[in-house]
N, CA and C atoms as an extended XYZ file, in Angstrom:
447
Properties=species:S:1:pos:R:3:atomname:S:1:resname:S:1:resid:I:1 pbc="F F F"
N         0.840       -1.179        0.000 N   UNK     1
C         0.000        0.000        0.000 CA  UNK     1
C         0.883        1.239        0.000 C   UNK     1
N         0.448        2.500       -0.860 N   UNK     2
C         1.224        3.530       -0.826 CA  UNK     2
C         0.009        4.593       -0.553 C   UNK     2
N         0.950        5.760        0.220 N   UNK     3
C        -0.352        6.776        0.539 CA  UNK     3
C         0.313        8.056        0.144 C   UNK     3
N         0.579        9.011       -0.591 N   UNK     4
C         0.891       10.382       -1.106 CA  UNK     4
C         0.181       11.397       -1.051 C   UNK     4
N         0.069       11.963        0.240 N   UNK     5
C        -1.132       12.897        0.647 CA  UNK     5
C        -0.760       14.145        0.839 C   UNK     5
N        -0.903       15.366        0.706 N   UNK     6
C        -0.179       16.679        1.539 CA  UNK     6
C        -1.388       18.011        1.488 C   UNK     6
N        -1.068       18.273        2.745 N   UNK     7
C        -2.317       19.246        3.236 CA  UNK     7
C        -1.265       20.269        3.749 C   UNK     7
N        -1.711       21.463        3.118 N   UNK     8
C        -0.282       22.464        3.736 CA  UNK     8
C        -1.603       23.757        3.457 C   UNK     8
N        -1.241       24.906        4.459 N   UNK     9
C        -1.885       26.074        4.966 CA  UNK     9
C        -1.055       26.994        5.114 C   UNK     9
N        -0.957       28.158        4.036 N   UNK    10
C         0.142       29.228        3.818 CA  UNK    10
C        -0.188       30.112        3.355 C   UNK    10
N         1.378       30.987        2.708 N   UNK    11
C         0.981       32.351        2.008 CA  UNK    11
C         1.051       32.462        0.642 C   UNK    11
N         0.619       32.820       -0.459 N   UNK    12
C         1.445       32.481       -1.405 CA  UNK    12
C         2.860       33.421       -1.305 C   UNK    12
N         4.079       32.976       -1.978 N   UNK    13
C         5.156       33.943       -1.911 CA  UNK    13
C         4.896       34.614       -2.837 C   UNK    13
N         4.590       34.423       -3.898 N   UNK    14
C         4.739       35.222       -5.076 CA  UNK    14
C         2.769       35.167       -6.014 C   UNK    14
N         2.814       35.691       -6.631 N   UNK    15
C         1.623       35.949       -7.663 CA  UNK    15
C         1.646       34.477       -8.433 C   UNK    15
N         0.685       33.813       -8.363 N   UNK    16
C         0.240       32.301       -9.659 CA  UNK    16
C         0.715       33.096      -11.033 C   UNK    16
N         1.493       31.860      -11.623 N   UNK    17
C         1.584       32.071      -12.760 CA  UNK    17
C         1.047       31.139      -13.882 C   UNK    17
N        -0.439       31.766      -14.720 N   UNK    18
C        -0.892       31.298      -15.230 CA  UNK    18
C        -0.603       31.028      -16.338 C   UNK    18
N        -0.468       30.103      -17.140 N   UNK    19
C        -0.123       29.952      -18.550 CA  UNK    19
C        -1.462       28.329      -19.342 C   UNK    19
N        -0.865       28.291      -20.132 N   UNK    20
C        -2.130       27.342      -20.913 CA  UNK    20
C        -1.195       26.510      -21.801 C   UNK    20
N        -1.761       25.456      -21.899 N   UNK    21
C        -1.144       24.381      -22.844 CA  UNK    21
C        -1.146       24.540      -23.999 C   UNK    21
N        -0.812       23.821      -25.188 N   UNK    22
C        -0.737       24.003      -26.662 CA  UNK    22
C        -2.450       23.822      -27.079 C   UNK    22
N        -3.186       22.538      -25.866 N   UNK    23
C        -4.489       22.257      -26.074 CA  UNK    23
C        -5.387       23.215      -25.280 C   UNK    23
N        -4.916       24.314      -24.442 N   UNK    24
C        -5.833       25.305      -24.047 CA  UNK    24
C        -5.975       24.918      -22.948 C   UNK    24
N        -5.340       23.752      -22.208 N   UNK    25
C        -5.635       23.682      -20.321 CA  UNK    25
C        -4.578       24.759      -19.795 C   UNK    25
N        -5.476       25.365      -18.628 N   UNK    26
C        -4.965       26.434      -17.944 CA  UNK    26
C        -3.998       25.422      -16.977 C   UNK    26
N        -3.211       25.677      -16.540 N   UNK    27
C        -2.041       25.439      -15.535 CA  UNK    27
C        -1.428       26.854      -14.677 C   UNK    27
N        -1.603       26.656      -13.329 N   UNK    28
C        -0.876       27.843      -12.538 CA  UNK    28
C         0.036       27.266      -11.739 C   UNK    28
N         1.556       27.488      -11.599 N   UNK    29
C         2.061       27.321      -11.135 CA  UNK    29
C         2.543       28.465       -9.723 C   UNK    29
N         2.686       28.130       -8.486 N   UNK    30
C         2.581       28.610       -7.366 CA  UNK    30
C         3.680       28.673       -6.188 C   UNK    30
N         4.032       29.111       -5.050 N   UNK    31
C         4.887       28.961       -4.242 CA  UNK    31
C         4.307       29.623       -3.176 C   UNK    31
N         4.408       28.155       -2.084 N   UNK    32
C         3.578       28.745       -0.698 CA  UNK    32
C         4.509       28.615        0.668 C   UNK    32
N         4.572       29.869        1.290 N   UNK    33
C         5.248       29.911        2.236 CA  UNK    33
C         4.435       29.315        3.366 C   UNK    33
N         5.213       28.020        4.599 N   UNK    34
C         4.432       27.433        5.228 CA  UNK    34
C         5.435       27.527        6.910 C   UNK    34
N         4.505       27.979        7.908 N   UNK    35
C         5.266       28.093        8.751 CA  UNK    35
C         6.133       27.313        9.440 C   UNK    35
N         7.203       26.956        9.710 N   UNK    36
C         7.428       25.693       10.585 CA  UNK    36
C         6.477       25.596       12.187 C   UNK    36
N         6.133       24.677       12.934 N   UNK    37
C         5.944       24.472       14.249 CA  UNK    37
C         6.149       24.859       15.016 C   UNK    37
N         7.583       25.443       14.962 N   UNK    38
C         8.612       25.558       16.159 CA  UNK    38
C         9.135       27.049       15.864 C   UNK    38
N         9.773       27.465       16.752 N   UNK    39
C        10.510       28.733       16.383 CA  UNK    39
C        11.477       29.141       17.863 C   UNK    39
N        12.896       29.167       17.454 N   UNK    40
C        13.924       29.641       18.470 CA  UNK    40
C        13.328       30.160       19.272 C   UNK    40
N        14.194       30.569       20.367 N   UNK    41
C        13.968       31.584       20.885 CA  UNK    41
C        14.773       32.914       20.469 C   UNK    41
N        13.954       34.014       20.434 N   UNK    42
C        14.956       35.118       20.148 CA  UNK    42
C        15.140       35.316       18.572 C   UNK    42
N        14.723       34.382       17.583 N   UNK    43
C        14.849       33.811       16.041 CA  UNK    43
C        13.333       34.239       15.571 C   UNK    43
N        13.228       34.638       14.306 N   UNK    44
C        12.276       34.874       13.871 CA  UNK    44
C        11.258       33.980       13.237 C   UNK    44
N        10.409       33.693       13.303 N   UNK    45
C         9.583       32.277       12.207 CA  UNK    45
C        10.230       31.941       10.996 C   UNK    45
N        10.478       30.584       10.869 N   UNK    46
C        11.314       29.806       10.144 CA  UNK    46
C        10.090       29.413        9.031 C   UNK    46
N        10.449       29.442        7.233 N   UNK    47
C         9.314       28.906        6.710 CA  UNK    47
C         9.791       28.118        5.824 C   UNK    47
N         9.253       27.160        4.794 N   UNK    48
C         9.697       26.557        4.227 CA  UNK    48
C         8.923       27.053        2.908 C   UNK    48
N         9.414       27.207        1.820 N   UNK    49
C         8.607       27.668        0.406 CA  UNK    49
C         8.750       26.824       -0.298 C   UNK    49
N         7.309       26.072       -0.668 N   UNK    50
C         6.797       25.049       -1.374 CA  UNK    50
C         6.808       25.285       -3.044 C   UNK    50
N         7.179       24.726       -3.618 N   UNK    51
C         6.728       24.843       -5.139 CA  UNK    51
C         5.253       24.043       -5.327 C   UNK    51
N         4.194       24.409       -5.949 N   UNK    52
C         2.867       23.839       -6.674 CA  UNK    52
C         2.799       24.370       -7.637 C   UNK    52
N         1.773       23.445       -8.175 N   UNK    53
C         1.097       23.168       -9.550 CA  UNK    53
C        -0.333       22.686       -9.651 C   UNK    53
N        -1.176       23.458      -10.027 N   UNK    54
C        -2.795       23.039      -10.420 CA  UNK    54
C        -3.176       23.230      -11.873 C   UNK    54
N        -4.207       22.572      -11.827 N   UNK    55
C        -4.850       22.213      -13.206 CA  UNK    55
C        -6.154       22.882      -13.395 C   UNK    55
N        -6.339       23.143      -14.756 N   UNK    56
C        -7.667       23.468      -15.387 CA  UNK    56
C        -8.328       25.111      -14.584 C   UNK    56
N       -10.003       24.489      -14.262 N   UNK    57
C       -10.324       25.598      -13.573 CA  UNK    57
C        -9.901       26.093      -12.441 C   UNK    57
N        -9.654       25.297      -11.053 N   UNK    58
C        -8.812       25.964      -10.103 CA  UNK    58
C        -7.612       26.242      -10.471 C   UNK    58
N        -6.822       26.647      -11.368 N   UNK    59
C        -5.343       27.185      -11.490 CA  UNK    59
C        -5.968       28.751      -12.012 C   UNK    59
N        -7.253       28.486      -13.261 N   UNK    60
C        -7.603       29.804      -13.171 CA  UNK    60
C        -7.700       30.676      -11.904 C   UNK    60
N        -8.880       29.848      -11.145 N   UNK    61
C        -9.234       30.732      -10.149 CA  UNK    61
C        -8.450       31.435       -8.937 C   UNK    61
N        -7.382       29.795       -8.722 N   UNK    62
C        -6.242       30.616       -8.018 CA  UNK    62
C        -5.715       32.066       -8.503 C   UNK    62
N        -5.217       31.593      -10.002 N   UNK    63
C        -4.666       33.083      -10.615 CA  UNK    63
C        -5.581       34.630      -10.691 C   UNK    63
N        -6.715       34.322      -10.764 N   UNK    64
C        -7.891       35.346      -10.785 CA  UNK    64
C        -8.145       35.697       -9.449 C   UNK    64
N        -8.188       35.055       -8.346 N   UNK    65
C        -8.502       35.703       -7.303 CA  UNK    65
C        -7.491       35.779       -6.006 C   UNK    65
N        -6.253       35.140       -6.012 N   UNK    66
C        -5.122       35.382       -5.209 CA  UNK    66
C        -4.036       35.784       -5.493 C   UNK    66
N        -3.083       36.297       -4.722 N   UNK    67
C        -1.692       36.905       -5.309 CA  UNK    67
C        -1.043       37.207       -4.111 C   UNK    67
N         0.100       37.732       -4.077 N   UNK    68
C         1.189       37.164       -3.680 CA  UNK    68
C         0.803       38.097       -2.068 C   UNK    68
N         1.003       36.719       -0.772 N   UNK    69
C         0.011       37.170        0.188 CA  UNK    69
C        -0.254       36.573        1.294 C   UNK    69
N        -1.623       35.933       -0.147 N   UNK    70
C        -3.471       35.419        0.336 CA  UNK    70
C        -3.071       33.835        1.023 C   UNK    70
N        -3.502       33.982        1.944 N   UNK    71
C        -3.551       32.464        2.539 CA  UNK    71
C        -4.513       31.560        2.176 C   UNK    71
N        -3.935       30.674        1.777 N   UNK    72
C        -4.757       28.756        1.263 CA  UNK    72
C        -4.120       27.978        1.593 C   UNK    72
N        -5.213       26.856        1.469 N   UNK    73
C        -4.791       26.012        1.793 CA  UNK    73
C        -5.120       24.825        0.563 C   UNK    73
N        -4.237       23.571        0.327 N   UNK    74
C        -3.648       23.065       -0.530 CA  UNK    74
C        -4.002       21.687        0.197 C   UNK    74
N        -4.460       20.715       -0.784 N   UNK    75
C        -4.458       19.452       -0.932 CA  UNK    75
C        -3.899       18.711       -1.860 C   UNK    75
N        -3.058       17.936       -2.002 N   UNK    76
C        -2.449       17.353       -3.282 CA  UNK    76
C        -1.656       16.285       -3.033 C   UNK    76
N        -0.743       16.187       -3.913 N   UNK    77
C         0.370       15.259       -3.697 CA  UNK    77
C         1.887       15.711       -4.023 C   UNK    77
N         2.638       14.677       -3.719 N   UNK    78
C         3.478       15.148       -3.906 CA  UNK    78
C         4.371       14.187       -5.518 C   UNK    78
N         4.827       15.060       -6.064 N   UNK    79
C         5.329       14.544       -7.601 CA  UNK    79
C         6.683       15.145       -8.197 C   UNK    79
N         7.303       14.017       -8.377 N   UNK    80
C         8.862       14.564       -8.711 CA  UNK    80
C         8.709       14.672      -10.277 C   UNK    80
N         9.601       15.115      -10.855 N   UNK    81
C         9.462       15.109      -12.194 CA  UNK    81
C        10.886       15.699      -12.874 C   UNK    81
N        11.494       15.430      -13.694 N   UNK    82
C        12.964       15.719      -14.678 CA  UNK    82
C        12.796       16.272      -15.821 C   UNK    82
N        13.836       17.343      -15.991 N   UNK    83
C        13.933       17.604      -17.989 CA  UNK    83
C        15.209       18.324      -18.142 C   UNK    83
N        15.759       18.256      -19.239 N   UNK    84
C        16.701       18.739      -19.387 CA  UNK    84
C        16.973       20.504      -19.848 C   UNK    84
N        17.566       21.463      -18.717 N   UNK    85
C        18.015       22.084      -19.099 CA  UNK    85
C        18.836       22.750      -20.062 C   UNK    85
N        18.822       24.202      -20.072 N   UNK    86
C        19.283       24.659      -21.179 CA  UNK    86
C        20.868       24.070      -21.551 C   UNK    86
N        21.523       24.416      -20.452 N   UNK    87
C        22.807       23.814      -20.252 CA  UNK    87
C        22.982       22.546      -20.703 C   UNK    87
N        22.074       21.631      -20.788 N   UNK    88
C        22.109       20.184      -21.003 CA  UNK    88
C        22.255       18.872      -19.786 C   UNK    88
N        22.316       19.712      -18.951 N   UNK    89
C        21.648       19.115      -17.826 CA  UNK    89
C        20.756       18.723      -17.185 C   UNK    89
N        20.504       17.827      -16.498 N   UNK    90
C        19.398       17.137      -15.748 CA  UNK    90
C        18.488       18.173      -14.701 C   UNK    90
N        17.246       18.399      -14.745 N   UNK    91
C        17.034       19.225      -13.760 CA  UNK    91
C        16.319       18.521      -12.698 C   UNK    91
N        15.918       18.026      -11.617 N   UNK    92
C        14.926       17.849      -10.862 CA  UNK    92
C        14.041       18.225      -10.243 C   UNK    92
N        13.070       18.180       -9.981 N   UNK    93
C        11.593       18.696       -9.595 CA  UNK    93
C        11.043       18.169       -8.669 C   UNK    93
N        10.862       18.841       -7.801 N   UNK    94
C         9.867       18.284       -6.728 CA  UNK    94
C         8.368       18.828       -6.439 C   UNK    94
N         7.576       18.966       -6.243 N   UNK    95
C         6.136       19.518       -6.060 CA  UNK    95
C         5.094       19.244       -5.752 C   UNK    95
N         4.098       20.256       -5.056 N   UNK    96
C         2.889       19.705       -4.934 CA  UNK    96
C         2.244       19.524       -6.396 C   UNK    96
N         1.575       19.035       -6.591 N   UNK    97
C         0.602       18.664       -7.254 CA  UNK    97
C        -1.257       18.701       -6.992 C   UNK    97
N        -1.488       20.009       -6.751 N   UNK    98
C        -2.887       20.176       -6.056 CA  UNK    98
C        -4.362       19.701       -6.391 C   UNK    98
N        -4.956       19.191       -5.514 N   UNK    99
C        -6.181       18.644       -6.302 CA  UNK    99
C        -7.548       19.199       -6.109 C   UNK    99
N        -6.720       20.301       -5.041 N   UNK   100
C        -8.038       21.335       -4.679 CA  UNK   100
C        -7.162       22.411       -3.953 C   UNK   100
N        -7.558       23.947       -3.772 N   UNK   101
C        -7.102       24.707       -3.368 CA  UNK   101
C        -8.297       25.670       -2.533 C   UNK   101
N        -8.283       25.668       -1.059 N   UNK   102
C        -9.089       26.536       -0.636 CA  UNK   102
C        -8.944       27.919       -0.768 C   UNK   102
N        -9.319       28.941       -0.414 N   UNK   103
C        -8.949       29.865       -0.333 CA  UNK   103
C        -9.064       30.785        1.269 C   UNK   103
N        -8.615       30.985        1.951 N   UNK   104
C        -9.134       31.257        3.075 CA  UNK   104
C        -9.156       32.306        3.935 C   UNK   104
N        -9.241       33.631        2.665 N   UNK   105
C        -9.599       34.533        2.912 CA  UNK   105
C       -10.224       35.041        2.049 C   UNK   105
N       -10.972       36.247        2.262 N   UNK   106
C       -11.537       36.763        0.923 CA  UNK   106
C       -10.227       38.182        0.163 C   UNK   106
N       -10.887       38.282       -1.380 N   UNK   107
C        -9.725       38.958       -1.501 CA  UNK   107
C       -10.016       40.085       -0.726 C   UNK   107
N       -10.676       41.576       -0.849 N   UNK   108
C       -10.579       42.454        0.194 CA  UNK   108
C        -9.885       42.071        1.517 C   UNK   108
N        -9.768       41.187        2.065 N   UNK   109
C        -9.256       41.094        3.266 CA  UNK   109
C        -7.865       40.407        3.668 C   UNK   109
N        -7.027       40.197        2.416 N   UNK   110
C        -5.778       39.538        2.197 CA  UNK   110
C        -5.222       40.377        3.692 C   UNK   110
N        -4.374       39.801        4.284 N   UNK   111
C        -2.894       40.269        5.022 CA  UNK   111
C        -3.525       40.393        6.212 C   UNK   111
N        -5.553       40.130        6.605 N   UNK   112
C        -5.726       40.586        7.845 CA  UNK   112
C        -6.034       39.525        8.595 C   UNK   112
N        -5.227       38.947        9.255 N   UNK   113
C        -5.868       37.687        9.872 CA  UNK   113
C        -5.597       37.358       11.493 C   UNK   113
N        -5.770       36.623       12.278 N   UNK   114
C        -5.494       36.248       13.677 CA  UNK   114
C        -4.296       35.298       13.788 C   UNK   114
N        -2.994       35.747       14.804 N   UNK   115
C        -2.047       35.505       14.543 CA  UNK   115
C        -2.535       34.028       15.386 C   UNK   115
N        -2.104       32.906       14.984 N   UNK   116
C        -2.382       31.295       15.973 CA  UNK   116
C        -0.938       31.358       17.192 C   UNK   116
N        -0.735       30.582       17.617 N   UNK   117
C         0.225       30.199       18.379 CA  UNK   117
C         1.044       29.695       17.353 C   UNK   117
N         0.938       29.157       16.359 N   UNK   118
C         2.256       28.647       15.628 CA  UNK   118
C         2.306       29.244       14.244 C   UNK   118
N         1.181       29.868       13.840 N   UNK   119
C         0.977       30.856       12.544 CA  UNK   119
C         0.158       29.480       11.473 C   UNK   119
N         0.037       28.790       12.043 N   UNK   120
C        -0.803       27.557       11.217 CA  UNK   120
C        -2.334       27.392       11.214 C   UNK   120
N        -2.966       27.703       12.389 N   UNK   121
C        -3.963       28.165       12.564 CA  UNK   121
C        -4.848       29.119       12.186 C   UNK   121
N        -3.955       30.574       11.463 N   UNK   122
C        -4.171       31.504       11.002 CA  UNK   122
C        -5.465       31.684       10.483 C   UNK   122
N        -6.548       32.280       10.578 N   UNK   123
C        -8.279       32.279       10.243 CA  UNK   123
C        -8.131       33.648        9.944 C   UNK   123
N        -8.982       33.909        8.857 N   UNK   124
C        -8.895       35.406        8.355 CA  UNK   124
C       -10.353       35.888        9.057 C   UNK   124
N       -10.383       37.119        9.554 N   UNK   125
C       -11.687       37.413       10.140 CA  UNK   125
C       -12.724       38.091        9.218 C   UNK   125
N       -13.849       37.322        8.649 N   UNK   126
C       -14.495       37.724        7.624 CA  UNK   126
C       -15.429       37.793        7.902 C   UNK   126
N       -16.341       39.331        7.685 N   UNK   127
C       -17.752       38.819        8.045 CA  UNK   127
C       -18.493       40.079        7.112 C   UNK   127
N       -19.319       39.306        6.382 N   UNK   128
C       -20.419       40.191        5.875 CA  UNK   128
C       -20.568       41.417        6.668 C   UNK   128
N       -20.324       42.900        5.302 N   UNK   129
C       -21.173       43.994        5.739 CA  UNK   129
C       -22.603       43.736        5.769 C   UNK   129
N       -23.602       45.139        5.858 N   UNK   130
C       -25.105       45.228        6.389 CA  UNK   130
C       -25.272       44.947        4.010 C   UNK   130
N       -24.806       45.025        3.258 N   UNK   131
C       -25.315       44.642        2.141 CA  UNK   131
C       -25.293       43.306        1.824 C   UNK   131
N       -24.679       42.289        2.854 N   UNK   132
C       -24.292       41.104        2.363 CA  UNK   132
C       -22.556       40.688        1.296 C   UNK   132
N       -21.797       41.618        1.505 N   UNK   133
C       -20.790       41.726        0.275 CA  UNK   133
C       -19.202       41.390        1.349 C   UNK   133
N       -18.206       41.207        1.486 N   UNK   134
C       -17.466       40.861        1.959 CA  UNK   134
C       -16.133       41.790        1.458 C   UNK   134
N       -15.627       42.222        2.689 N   UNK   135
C       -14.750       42.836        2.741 CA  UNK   135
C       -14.812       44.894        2.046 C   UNK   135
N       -16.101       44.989        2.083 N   UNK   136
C       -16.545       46.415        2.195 CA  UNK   136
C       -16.902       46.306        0.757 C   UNK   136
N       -16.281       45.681       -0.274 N   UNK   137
C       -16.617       45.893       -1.419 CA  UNK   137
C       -18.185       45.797       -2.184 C   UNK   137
N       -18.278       46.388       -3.245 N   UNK   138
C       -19.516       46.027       -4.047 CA  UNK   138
C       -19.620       44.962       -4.192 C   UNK   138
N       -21.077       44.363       -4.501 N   UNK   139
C       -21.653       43.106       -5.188 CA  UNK   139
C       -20.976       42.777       -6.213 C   UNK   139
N       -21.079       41.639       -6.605 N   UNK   140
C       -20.677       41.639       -8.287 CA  UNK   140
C       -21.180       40.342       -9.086 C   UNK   140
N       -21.381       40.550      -10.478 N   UNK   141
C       -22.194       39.754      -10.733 CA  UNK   141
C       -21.287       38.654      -11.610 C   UNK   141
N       -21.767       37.410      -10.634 N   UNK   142
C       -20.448       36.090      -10.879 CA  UNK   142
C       -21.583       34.581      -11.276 C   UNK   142
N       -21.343       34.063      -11.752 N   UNK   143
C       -22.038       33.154      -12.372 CA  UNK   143
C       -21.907       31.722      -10.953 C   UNK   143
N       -22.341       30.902      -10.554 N   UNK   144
C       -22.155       29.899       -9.651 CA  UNK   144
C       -21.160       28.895      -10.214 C   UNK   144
N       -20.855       28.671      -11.969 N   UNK   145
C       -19.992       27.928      -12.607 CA  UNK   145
C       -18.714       28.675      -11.850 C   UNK   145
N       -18.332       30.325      -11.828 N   UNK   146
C       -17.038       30.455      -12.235 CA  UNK   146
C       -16.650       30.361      -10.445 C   UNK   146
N       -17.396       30.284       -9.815 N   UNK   147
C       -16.551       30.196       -8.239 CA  UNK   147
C       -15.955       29.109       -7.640 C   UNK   147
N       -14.960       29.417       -6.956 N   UNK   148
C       -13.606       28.261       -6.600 CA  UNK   148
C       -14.451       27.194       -5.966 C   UNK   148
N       -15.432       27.393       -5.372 N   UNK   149
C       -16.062       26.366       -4.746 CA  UNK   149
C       -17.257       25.940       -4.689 C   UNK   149
């Protein structure tokens, strides 16, 4: 029996970079800063920055509605993969491979969240204004197909 599971809860480091195949599948490739557990004393939070990769419509949506920041969280696996560089060398790859991506904040409210005891816990505090709209902003008119979830 083999089990290849990974659940990781972070920042992104940088903005998704969306691109599309020769056949038109969207692909975003990603990098999520994840806190370690532990932290010195006197030392600042230690993180580790993940490389990912998603497919199709969530790579859109990642790219459309997060950037370099927004905290999610990531389900996937993990997948090595090789090709040869320009140089002519071997390159190696390591990565998530995501099979769902939460999002777990809204965008208006990127960077505002409740610090946890280990920064893993992290919950963004979101709550409907008196119009129903999130994060002060206007309504907007979104189809139920195009949302992450």
């Amino acid at each position: 029996m083999s089990i290849n599971r990974v659940i990781l809860v972070g920042r992104l480091s940088r903005d998704p970079d969306l691109r599309y195949t020769p056949n038109g599948v969207a692909v975003a490739n990603f990098n999520i800063a994840v806190n370690r557990p532990f932290k010195k004393e006197g030392e600042q939070q230690q993180a580790d920055f993940i490389n990912g990769v998603v497919w199709r419509k969530p790579a859109e949506n990642l790219a459309n509605y997060m950037k370099k920041g927004s905290q999610i969280g990531v389900d996937g696996r993990v997948q090595t993969r090789t090709y040869e560089g320009q140089d002519g060398k071997t390159v190696y790859v390591t990565e998530v491979v995501a099979d769902s991506i939460q999002f777990l904040e809204s965008k208006g409210n990127q960077g505002s969240y409740s610090q946890g005891n280990s920064g893993m816990n992290s919950q963004p505090n979101v709550q409907p204004d008196q119009n129903n709209t999130y994060g002060g902003g206007e309504p907007i008119d979104i189809s139920d197909d195009d949302l992450p979830f």
